[in-house]
DOVEXKE-837315 format. One line per field, with one value per residue (C-alpha): residue number from 1; x, y, z. Coordinates in steps of 0.001 Angstrom, whole numbers, padded with zeros to 6 digits. Each point is the difference from the previous one (the first is absolute). Last residue first. Layout:
BEGIN
num <- NUM ...
u <- X ...
v <- Y ...
w <- Z ...
//
This chain:
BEGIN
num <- 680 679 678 677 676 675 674 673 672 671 670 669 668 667 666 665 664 663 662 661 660 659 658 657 656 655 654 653 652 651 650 649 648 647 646 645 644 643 642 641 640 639 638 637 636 635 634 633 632 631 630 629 628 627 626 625 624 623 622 621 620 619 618 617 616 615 614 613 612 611 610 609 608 607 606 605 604 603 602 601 600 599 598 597 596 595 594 593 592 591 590 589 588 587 586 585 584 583 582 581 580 579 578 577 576 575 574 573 572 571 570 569 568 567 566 565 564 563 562 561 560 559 558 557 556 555 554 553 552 551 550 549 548 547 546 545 544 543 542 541 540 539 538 537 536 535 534 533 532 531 530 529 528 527 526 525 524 523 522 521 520 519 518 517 516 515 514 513 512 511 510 509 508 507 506 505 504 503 502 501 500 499 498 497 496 495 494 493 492 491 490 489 488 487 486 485 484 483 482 481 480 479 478 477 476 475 474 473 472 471 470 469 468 467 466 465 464 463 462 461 460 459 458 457 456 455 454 453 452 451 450 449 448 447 446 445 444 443 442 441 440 439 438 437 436 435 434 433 432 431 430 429 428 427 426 425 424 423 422 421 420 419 418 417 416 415 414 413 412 411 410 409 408 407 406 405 404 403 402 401 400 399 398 397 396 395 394 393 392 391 390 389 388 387 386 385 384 383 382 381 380 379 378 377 376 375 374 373 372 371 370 369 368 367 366 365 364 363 362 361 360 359 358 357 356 355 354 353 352 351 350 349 348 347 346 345 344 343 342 341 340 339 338 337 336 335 334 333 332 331 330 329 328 327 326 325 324 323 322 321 320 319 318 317 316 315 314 313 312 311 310 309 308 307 306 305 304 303 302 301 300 299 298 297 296 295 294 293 292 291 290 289 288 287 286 285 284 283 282 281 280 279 278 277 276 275 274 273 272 271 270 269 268 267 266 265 264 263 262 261 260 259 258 257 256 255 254 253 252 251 250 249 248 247 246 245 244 243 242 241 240 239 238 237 236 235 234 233 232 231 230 229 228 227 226 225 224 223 222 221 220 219 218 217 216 215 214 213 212 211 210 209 208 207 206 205 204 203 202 201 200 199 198 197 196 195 194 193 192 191 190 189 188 187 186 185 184 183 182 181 180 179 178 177 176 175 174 173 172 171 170 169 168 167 166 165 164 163 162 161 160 159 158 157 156 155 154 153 152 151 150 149 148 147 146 145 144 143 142 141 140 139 138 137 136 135 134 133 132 131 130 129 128 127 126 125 124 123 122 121 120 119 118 117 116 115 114 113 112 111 110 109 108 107 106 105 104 103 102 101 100 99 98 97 96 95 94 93 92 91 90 89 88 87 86 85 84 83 82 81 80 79 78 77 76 75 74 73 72 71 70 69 68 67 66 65 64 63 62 61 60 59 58 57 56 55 54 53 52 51 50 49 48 47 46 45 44 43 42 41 40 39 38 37 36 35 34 33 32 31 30 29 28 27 26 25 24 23 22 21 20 19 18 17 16 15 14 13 12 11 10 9 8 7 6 5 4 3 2 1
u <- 043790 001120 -001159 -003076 001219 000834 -003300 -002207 002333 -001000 -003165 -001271 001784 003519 -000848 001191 002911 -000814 000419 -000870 -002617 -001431 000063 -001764 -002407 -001245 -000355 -002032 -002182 -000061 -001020 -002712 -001494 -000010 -001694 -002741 -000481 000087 -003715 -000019 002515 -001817 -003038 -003556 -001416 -003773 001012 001922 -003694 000130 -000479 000770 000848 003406 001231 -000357 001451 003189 001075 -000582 003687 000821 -002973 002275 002818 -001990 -001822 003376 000626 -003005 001007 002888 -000960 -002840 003038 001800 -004044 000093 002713 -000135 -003739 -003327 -002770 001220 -001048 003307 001028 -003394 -000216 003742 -000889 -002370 001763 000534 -003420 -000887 002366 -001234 -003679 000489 003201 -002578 -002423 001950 001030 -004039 -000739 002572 -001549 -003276 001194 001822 -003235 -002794 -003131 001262 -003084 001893 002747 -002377 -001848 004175 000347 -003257 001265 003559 -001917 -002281 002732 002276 -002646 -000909 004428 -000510 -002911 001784 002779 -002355 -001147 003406 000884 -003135 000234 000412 -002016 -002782 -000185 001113 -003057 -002029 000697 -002457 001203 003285 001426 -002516 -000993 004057 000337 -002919 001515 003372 -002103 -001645 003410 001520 -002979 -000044 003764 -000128 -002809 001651 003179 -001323 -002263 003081 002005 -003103 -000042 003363 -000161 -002810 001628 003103 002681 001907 -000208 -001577 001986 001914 -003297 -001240 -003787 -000114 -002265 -003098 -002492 001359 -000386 -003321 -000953 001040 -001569 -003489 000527 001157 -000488 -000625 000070 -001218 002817 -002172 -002556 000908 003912 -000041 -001855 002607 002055 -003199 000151 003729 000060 -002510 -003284 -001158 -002290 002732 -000080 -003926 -001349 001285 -001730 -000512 002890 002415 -001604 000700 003751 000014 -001832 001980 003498 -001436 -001199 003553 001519 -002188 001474 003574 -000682 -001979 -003068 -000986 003152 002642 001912 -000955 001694 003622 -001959 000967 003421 001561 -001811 000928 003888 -000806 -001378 003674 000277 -000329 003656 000885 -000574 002482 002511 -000318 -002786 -000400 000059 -003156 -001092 000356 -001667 -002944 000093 000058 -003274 -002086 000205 -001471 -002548 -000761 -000038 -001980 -002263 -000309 -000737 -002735 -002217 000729 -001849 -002671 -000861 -000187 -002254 -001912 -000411 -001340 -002296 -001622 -001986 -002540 -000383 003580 001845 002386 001072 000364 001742 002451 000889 000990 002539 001326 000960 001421 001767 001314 001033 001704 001739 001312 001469 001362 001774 001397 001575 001263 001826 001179 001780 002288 001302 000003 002037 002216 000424 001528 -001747 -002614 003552 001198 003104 003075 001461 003277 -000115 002809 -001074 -003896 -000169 -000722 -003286 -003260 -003242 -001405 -002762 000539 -002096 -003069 -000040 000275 -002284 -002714 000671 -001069 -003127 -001203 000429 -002092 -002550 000001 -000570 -002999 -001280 000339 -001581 -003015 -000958 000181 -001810 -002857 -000739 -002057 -003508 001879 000380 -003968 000167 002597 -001866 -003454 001401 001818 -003414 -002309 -003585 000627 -003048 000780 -002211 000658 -003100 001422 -003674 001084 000621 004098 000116 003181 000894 -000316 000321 002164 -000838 -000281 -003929 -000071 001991 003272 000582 003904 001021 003498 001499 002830 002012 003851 001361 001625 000117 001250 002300 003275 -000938 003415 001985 -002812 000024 -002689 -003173 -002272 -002289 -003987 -002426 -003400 -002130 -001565 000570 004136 000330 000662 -002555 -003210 000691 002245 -000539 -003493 -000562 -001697 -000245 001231 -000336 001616 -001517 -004043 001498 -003619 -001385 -002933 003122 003139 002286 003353 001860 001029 -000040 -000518 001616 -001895 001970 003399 002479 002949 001052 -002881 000417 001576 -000188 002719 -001193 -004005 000417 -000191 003066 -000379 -003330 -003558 -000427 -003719 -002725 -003478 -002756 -003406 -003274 -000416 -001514 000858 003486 002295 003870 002560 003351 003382 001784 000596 000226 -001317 002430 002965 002301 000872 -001315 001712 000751 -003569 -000356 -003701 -000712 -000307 000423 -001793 -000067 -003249 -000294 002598 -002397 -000489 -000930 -002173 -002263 000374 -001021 -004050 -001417 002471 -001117 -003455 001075 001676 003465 002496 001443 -001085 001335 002770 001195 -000247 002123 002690 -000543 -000525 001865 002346 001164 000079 002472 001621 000571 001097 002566 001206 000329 000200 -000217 -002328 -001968 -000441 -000605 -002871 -001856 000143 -001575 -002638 -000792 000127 -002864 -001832 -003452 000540 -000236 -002212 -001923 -003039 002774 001102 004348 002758 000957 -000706 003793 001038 -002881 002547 -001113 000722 003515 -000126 -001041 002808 002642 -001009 000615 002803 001579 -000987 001284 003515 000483 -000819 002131 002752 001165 003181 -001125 -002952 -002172 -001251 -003733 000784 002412 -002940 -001295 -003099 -002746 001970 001806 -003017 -002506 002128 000294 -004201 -000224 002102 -002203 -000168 003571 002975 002547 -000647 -000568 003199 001777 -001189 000975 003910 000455 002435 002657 000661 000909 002554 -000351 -000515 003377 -001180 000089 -000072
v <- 026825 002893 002277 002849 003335 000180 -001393 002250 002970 -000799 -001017 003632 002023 001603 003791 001538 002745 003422 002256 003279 000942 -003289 -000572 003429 -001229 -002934 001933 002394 -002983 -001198 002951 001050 -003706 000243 003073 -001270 -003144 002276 -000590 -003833 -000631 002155 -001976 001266 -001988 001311 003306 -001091 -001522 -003684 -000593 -004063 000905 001700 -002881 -002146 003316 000210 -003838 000494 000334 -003614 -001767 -001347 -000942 -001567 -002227 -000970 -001189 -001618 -002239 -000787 -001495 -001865 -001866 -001734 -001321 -001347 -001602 -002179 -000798 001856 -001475 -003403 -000043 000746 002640 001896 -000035 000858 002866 002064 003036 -000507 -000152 002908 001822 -001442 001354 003512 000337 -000957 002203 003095 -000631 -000264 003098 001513 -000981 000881 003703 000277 -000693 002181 -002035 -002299 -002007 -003287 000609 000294 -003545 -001019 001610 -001717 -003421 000065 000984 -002748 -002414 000916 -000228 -003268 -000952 001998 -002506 -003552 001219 000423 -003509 -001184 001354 -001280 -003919 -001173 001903 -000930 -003698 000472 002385 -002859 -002622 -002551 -001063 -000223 -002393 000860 003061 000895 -001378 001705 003171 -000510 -000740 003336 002072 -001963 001488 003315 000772 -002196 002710 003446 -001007 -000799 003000 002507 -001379 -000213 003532 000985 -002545 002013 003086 -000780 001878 -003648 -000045 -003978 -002651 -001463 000176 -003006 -000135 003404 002186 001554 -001472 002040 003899 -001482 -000823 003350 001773 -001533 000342 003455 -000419 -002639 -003055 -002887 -002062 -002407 -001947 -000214 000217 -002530 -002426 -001954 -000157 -001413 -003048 -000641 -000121 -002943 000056 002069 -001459 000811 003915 000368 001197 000809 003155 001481 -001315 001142 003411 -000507 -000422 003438 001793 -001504 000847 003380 000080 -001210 002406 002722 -002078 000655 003942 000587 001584 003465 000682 -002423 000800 003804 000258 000884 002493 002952 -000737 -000680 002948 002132 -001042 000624 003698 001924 001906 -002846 -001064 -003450 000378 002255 -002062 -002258 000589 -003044 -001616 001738 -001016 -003446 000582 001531 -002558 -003037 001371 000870 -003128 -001901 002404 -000363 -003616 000067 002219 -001713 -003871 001931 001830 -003010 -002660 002494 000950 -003405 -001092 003017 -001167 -003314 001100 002515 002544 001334 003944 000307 002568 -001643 -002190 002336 002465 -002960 -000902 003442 -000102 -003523 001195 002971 -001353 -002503 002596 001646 -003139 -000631 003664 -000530 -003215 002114 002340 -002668 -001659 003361 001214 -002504 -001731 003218 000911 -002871 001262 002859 002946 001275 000127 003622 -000622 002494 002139 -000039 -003169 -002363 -003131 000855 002619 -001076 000838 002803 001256 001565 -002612 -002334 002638 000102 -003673 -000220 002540 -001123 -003964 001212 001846 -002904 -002253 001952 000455 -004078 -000261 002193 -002306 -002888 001461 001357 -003670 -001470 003286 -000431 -003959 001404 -001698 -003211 000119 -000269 -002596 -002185 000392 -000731 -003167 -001099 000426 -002058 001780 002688 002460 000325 -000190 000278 -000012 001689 000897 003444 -001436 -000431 000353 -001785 001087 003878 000515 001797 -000292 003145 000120 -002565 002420 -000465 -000840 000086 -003465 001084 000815 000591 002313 000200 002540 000987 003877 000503 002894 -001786 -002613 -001569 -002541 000638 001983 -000343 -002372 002135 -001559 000772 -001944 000210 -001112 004145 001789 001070 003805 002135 002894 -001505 -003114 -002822 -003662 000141 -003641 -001086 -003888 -002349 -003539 -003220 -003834 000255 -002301 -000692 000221 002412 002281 -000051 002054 -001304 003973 002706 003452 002824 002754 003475 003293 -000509 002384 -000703 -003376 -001756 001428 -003091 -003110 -002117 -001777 -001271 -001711 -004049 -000744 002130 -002128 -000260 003554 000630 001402 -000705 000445 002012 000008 -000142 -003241 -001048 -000642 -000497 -001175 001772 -002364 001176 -003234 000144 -003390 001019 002945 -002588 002424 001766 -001750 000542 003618 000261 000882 001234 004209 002558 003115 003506 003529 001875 002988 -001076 001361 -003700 -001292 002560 -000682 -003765 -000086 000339 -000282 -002922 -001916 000254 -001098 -002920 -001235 -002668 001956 003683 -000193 -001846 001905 002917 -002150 -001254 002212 003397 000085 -002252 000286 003633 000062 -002993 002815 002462 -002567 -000832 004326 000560 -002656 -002128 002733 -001219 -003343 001135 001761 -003158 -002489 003158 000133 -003897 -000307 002804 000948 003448 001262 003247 -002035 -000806 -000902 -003433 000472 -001501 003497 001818 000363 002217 002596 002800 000396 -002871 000343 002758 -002117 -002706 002667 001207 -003395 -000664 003244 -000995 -003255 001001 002120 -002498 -002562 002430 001646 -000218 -000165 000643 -001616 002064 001366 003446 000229 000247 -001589 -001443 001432 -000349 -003430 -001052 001095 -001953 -003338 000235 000544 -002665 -002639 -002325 -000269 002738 -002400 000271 004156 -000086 -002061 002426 003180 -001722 000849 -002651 000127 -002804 -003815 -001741 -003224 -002789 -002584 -003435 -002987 -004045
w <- -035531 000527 002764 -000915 000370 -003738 -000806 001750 -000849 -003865 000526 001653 -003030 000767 -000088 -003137 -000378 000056 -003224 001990 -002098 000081 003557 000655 -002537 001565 003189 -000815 -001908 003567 002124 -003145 000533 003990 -000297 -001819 002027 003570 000565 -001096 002587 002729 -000267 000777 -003286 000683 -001366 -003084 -001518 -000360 -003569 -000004 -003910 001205 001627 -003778 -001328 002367 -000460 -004099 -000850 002473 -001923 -003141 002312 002599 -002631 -001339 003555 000300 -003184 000845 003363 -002052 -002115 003050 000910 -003860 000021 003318 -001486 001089 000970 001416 003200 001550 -002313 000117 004275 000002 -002171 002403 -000033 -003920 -000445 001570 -001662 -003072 000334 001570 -002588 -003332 001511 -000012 -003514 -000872 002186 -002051 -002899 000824 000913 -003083 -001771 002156 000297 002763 000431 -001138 002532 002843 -000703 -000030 003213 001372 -001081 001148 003569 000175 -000940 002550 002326 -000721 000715 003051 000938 -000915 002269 002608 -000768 000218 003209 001325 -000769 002920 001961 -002486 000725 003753 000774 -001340 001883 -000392 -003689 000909 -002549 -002774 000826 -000039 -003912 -001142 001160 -001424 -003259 000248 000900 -003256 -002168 001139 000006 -003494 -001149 001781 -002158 -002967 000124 000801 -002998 -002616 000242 -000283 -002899 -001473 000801 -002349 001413 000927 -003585 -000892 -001930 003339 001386 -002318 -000842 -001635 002104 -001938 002508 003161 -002370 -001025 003812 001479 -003089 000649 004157 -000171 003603 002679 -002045 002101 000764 002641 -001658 -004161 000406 002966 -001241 -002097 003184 001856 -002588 000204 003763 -000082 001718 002187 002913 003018 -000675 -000050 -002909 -003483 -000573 002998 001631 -002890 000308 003660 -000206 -001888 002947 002814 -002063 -000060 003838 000628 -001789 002582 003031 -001116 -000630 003375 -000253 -000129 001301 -000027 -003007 000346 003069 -001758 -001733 002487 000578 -003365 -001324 003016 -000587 -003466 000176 -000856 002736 002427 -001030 -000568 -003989 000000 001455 -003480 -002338 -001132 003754 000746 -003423 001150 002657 -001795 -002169 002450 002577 -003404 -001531 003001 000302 -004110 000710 003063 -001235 -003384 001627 002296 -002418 -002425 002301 001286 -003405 -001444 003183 -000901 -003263 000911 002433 -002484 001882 -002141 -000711 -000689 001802 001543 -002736 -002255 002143 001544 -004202 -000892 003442 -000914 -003657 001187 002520 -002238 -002765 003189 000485 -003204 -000025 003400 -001099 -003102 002991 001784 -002454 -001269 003759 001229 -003304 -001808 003535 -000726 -004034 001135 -002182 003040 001639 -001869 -001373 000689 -001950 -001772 -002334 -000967 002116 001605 003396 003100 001711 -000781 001570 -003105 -001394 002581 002178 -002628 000027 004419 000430 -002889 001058 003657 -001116 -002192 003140 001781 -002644 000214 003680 -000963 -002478 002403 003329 -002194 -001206 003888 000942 -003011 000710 002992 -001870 000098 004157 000008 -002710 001568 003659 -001825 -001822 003470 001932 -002711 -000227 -001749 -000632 004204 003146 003335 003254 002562 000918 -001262 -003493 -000689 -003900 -001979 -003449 000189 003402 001450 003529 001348 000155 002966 002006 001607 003599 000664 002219 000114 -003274 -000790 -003039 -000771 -002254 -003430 -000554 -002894 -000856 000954 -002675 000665 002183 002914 002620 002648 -000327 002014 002333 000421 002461 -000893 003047 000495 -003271 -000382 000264 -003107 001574 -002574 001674 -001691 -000630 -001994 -001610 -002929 -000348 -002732 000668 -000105 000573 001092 003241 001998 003490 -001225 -001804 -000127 -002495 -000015 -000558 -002616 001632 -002586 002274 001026 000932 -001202 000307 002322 000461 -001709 -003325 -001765 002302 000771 002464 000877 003397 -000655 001186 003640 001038 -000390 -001876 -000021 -001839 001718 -002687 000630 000075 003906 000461 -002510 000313 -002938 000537 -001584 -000108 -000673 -000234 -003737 -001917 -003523 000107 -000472 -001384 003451 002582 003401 000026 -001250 -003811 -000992 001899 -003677 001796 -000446 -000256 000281 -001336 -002808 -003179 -001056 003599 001066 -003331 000465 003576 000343 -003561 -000632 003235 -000814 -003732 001215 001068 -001372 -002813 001151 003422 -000638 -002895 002258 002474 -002434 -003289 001525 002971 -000036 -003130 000678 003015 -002202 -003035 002767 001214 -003209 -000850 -004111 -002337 001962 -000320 -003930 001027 002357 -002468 -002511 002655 000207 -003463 -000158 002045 -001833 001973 -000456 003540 001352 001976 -002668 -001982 001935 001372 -002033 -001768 003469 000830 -002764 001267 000614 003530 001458 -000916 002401 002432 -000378 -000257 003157 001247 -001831 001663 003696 -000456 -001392 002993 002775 -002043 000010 -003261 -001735 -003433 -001598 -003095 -002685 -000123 001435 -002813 -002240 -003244 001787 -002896 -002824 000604 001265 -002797 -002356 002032 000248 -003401 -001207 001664 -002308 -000812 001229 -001091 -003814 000083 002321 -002673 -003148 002821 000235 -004031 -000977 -002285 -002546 001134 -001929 -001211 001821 -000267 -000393 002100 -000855
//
């Protein structure tokens, strides 16, 4: 069963803005206001020498506009506002990529360093240098031979106590520190993560503070500095290549918060287990993996603005018995291209926000709450790699929406494509992150049910999984009333009912769940002392499992965003926009519903009707639901956007030339398609 929505009334974009904009509203208001400057905007055509030296001065005049002390204690000038900063860095996300990594870098990866893992000692002396750019910085974890298994670095700094101080060393050319923001050119100190050993003992990893550079730019005696070169994009960045041959550091550089190194060598920690003290001490730098998401999303947001605003007068073929030609935002293949991804955008903004309100909390709670921090870590990492993931198809696909224009630098989205292309395996890499959410909802059945080999029948842990596992995540009392009021049959239910929306993405992630758990079961049964075989083969369905939580999470948080809507035509065209984020992802995974039974033959025909109708009644609000992302025009920097209003008086010129004149039609697209085509 479908029905027809109604009709949706016009839209003021400001009443979605004032919805998207969230807790931090403030912080996207002040700036728009205070960066709106062309100086901001990306540029084209420079060298990579060129494009460093302008991020860089970029950098430190950012530092002087205090947007990059939100995260940062008050007594140091900061405002001690977690999501302040995660917020700051989405919005310069908007403008420059590689000046919003320049400042990622800076100020959330090694000043967050410093001030997560770090102590007031070590606060007093670097955080005030750090904030206002005096001393620029690089955050020193992957080695060119570990990469997402940080646990298993081979930097090691051993502790001698002779003289007070650790030994930092590179042991050989894979475990050199690579890829390092700031280390090319401008950093000063690195945070240098490394096996800390001490009286003959592995302590696990470590933070330590380590100068690299001279007051005259010159590498510090055993530091060895290499400069990654070119890269695909983030010309303004520069990445490098730090090692270390036996450097003496000082007892006192040892960040350390949760592990103490007395000068006997003596180590002590408030947590005694080594991988629960590694997990925390990378838990506390949550705030890059969250910051890396939102701002692949503002990317994404200015793509879909370029490529909407340009469909909006860039125009092909004229339609049977008309004189002017349609403009392609009106083909229903480019609704097909463009208004999928733009509702997933919306869902995934509602997500950040959601995620981003949740890190603050979290964060700066008083008590550290294991179990929420394991929920944070889980859904920091499953919404960056989505939203990355997300990011890398729409903004080629809006490349390829906006035809050889879209190839030209001019218009920003070969620099787009370019410069967030990394961000699916920065700050971890996207596959490993779904892992760590697959890993996280496996181990609330673990916790609750056990070992895998002691459950009992499949039935019983299927009947769990609602109470242990799909924990509401937002708008949990409406989520479950909207679920609850679903008709037994589908065949009875609107497919634009939300509670069968609902219901959809939880059946789904539930028999994932369930069916990855008995696979499990099955493997420690027949190859019970193999356990790398057990999961191995069953990863590609545990991933799948993970984007299928995900899903959920993020249908969640845009309905939670719905119901806050306080403006009416804005709810409802949230609501319209919600129905297309939620059946277009359904219908791109409809093999999965027909074959397990969740939707019939019929039904799945049916849902393609029913996105198309919801591309028809969105295609007149395309321009507001860009409009309410509010980028400023002086962070767009695109040619195309630039020449819009003379490309509408050029065509309506031209419409009524060919009126006046009594010209004959242009043969629509379908019709020469068809002639052309060879009989059949």
């Amino acid at each position: 069963m479908t029905s027809t929505p109604t009709p949706l009334p016009p839209v003021d974009p400001t009443r979605l803005t004032e919805v998207l904009d969230g807790r931090w509203a403030q912080v996207r208001r002040d700036s728009r206001a205070q960066l709106d400057d062309p100086r901001w905007a990306p540029v084209y055509g420079e060298s990579m020498a060129e494009a460093r030296e302008r991020v860089t001065a970029l950098a430190a005049e950012l530092a002087t506009t205090g947007r990059v002390a939100y995260g940062f204690p008050v007594e140091y000038g900061g405002a001690d506002d977690a999501g302040g900063s995660v917020t700051s860095i989405e919005m310069l996300a908007l403008t420059d990529l590689s000046l919003m990594v320049k400042a990622g870098v800076q100020w959330g990866l090694f000043g967050g360093a410093v001030q997560a893992l770090g102590t007031k000692r070590q606060h007093d002396r670097y955080l005030p240098d750090i904030m206002s750019f005096a001393l620029p910085g690089c955050f020193a974890m992957t080695e060119t031979g570990h990469g997402s298994d940080v646990q298993q670095l081979r930097t090691t700094c051993t502790y001698d106590p002779a003289t007070q101080t650790f030994d930092l060393h590179t042991p050989h050319e894979a475990a050199r520190k690579d890829y390092i923001g700031n280390a090319a050119k401008d950093g000063r100190m690195a945070v240098v993560f490394a096996q800390l050993i001490t009286q003959g003992e592995g302590r696990g990893v470590h933070a330590f503070l380590v100068p690299i550079r001279a007051a005259d730019g010159a590498p510090v005696p055993g530091v060895t500095i290499g400069d990654d070169g070119p890269k695909a994009g983030l010309l303004g960045v520069d990445n490098g290549r730090l090692t270390f041959d036996h450097v003496s550091v000082p007892r006192d550089m040892l960040l350390d918060r949760y592990g103490q190194v007395a000068a006997d060598g003596t180590y002590t920690s408030s947590i005694e287990n080594e991988t629960r003290r590694f997990f925390t001490m990378l838990g506390t730098l949550v705030r890059g993996r969250v910051s890396v998401g939102g701002s692949a999303g503002s990317a994404t947001k200015v793509a879909l603005e370029i490529a909407v605003r340009y469909g909006d007068t860039r125009r092909q073929f004229s339609a049977p018995g008309e004189d002017r030609e349609v403009v392609i935002n009106d083909y229903l293949v480019h609704q097909r291209k463009l208004l999928p991804a733009l509702a997933k955008t919306y869902a995934l903004s509602f997500a950040q926000e959601e995620l981003t309100s949740t890190m603050h909390d979290v964060l700066g709670s008083a008590d550290v709450d294991e179990a929420a921090q394991r929920e944070l870590e889980s859904r920091a990492a499953g919404i960056k790699a989505v939203t990355t993931w997300h990011a890398t198809r729409t903004i080629q696909l809006c490349r390829e929406a906006c035809g050889g224009a879209g190839y030209l630098a001019e218009n920003r989205l070969p620099t787009l494509k370019a410069d967030t292309d990394v961000f699916t395996t920065f700050e971890g890499d996207n596959t490993v992150l779904m892992q760590l959410v697959a890993k996280g909802l496996l181990t609330g059945y673990r916790d609750a049910f056990g070992s895998l080999d002691g459950w009992g029948r499949a039935a019983f842990v299927a009947e769990q999984v609602r109470e242990t596992v799909l924990e509401r995540t937002a708008a949990r009392g409406l989520i479950q009333r909207l679920v609850d009021a679903v008709p037994g049959r589908d065949e009875d239910v609107s497919m634009l009912d939300r509670g069968w929306q609902l219901a959809a993405f939880e059946d789904r992630e539930k028999h994932l769940l369930e069916s990855a758990i008995r696979r499990l079961r099955g493997g420690a049964a027949a190859k019970k002392d193999r356990p790398f075989e057990i999961f191995n083969d069953v990863q590609d369905h545990v991933l799948t499992m993970a984007e299928a939580h995900i899903d959920r999470v993020v249908l969640e948080a845009f309905v939670a965003g719905i119901e806050r809507t306080t403006d009416p035509a804005a709810k409802a065209l949230l609501a319209r926009v919600c129905d297309l984020y939620a059946l277009s992802t359904i219908e791109a995974d409809k093999g999965w519903f027909l074959e397990h039974g969740r939707l019939t033959p019929t039904r799945a025909k049916a849902l393609t009707g029913v996105v198309n109708d919801l591309l028809k009644e969105l295609r007149p609000h395309m321009r507001t639901l860009v409009d309410g992302f509010a980028i400023p025009e002086s962070w767009l920097n695109c040619a195309i956007v630039a020449e819009e209003p003379g490309r509408q008086e050029a065509m309506a010129a031209h419409d009524a030339a060919l009126r006046s004149a009594g010209a004959q039609p242009q043969q629509d697209a379908t019709a020469t398609a068809l002639e052309m085509a060879p009989a059949q």
